[in-house]
N, C-alpha and C positions, 0 to 999 in steps of 0.2 A: 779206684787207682790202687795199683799192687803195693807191694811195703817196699822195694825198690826203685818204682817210678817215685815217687813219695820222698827218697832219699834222694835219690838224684836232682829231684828240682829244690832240692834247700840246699844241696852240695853249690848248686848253679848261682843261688842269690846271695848264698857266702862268698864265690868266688867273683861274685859282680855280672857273671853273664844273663844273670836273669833280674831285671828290676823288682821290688817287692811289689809295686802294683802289677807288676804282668803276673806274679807267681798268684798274689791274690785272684787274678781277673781267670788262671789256669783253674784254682779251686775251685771258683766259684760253675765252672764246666764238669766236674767229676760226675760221675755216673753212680746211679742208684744202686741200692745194694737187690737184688733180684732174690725173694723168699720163695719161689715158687708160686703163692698165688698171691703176692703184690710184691713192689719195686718201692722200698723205702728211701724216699730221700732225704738224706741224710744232710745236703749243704742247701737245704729251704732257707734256714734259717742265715745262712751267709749272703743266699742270693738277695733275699726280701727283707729280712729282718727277723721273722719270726718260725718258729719250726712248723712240721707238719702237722696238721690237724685231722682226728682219723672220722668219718662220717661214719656212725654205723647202722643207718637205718636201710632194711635190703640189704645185708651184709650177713654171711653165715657168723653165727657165734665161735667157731671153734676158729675161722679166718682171724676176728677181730683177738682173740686172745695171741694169736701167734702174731700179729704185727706186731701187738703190745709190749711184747715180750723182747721182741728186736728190738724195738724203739726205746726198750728200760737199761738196754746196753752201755746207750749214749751216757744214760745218767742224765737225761733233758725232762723237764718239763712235760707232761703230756695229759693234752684234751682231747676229749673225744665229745663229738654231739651226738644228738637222736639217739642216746643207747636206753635201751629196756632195762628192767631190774635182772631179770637175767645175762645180761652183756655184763652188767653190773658186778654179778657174780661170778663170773665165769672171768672178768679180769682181777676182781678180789681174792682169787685163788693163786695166782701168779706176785698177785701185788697188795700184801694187805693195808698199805698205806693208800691207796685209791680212795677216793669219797666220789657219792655220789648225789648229787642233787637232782630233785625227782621231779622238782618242777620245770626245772628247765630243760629237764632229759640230759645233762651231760657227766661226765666223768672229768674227775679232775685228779693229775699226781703232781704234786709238787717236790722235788728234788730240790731246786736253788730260788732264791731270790732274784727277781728281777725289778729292778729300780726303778719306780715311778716318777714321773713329772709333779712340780705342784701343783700344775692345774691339773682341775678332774671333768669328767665326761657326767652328762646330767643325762638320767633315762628315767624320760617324762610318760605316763600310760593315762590312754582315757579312759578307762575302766579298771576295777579288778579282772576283768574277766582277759585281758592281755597283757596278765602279769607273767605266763608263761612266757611268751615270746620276750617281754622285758628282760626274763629273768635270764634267760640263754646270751641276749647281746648283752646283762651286765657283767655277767659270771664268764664270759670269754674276752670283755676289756680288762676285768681284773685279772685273770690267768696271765696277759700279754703284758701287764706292768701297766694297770693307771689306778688311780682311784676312780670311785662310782659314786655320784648320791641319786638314790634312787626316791623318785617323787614319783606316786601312783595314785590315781583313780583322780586325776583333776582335769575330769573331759568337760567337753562345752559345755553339757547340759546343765552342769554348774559352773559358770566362769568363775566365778569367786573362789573358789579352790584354787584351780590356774594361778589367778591373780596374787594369791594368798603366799602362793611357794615362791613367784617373780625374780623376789631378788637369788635365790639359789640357781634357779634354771639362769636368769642372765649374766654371772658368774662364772660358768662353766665355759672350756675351749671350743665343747662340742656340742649339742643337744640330740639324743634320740629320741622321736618321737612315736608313740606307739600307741596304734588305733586302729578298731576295726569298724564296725557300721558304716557311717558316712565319711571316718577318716578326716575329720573337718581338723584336728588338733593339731595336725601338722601346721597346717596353714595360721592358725592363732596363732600357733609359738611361733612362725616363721614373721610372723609379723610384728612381734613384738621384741625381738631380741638382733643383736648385731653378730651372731655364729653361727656358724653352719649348721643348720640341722638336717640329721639324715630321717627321713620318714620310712617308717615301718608298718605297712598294712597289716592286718590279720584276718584271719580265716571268721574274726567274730560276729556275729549278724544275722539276721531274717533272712529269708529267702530271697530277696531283690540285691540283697550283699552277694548272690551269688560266690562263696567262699569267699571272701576278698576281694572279689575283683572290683565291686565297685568302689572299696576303701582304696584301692591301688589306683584305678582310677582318677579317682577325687584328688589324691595327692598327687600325681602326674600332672592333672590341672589345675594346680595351686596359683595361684596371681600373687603369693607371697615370693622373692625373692630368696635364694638363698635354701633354696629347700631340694635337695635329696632324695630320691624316693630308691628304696631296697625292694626285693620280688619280697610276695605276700610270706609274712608269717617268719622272715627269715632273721630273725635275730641275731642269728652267728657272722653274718654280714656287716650287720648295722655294727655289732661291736667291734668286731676287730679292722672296719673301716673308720670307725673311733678314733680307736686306737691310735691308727700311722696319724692320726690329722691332730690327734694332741700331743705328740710327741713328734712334732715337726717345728 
């Protein structure tokens, strides 16, 4: 929207011809800002709630640096997932305030505070060996405003772990569950607690795991109630579908 169309529809809501929810309901229609080789948009965060999130995996390096740079205009918030140590670098050069965490592949710039709820989102893993993908859906519910308690490595194979942590995972709004192999974790927690939880396959496993699939699988088949299943490995789902379900 130009700087004139802009004036004119607040000239209109001052003057009564335009109600404030329509002029809302106008912004929330504005059109992206067009860089050449992406369309930043700019009113995500008005339409959904939360701003844009930049994928950068299969993404030229020099591209993802110039969205970045659009994007640091705002003064907003800004995640990015799947980025290498070199995306890394190449937006540390623009942004020396960026961090980045290497386990879960993402970028993080924090500008403002975003207020959390008191309840918090539990991200549960059956092994270490799916604390990456953990670590991506916890570190993008915290970016969006929740708190995280992160309870890891308490798969079936030792229920007593599970059992161990019980009261923190039944405590939480949310539970992600996260499992690769047989994926069976989903379905314990799904059965033991009264929240939703979203299940998180992973790529981790023997060869009959064929990448995930049979963990996706298995939690698509759960006979637990209540249970969620996200595409394999995708953490950045599981969190920020968290996210809207704790702060609802």
């Amino acid at each position: 929207m130009k700087t004139f169309e802009l004036r004119k529809l607040l000239e209109e809501v001052k003057s009564g011809q335009v109600e404030v929810e329509q002029a809302v309901d106008h912004l929330k229609e504005l059109p992206y800002k067009d860089i050449g080789i992406a369309k930043i948009d700019y009113h995500r965060e008005l339409r959904n709630g939360y701003p844009e999130v930049i994928y950068c995996e299969g993404k030229d390096v020099g591209h993802i640096q110039q969205i970045v740079g659009e994007m640091l205009k705002g003064n907003n918030n800004i995640l990015a997932t799947r980025a290498s140590e070199n995306v890394y670098k190449a937006i540390k050069e623009i942004c020396p305030d960026a961090e980045y965490h290497p386990l879960a592949r993402i970028i993080t710039v924090k500008r403002k505070e975003v207020s959390a709820p008191d309840s918090y989102i539990a991200v549960v893993t059956g092994g270490t060996s799916d604390i990456a993908v953990a670590e991506e859906a916890a570190i993008t519910a915290e970016m969006l405003g929740n708190r995280v308690e992160r309870i890891y490595d308490v798969g079936v194979a030792g229920l007593h772990r599970l059992l161990g942590n019980l009261d923190r995972i039944t405590h939480a709004k949310v539970v992600i569950a996260v499992a690769g192999m047989e994926g069976a974790l989903a379905s314990v927690v799904g059965g033991l607690v009264d929240k939703p939880v979203l299940a998180v396959p992973t790529s981790i496993g023997y060869g009959a795991n064929f990448n995930g699939l049979s963990a996706l699988l298995s939690m698509l088949n759960s006979c637990s109630s209540g249970v969620a299943v996200m595409n394999i490995d995708n953490g950045f789902g599981a969190g920020y579908m968290a996210s809207m379900i704790n702060k609802l």
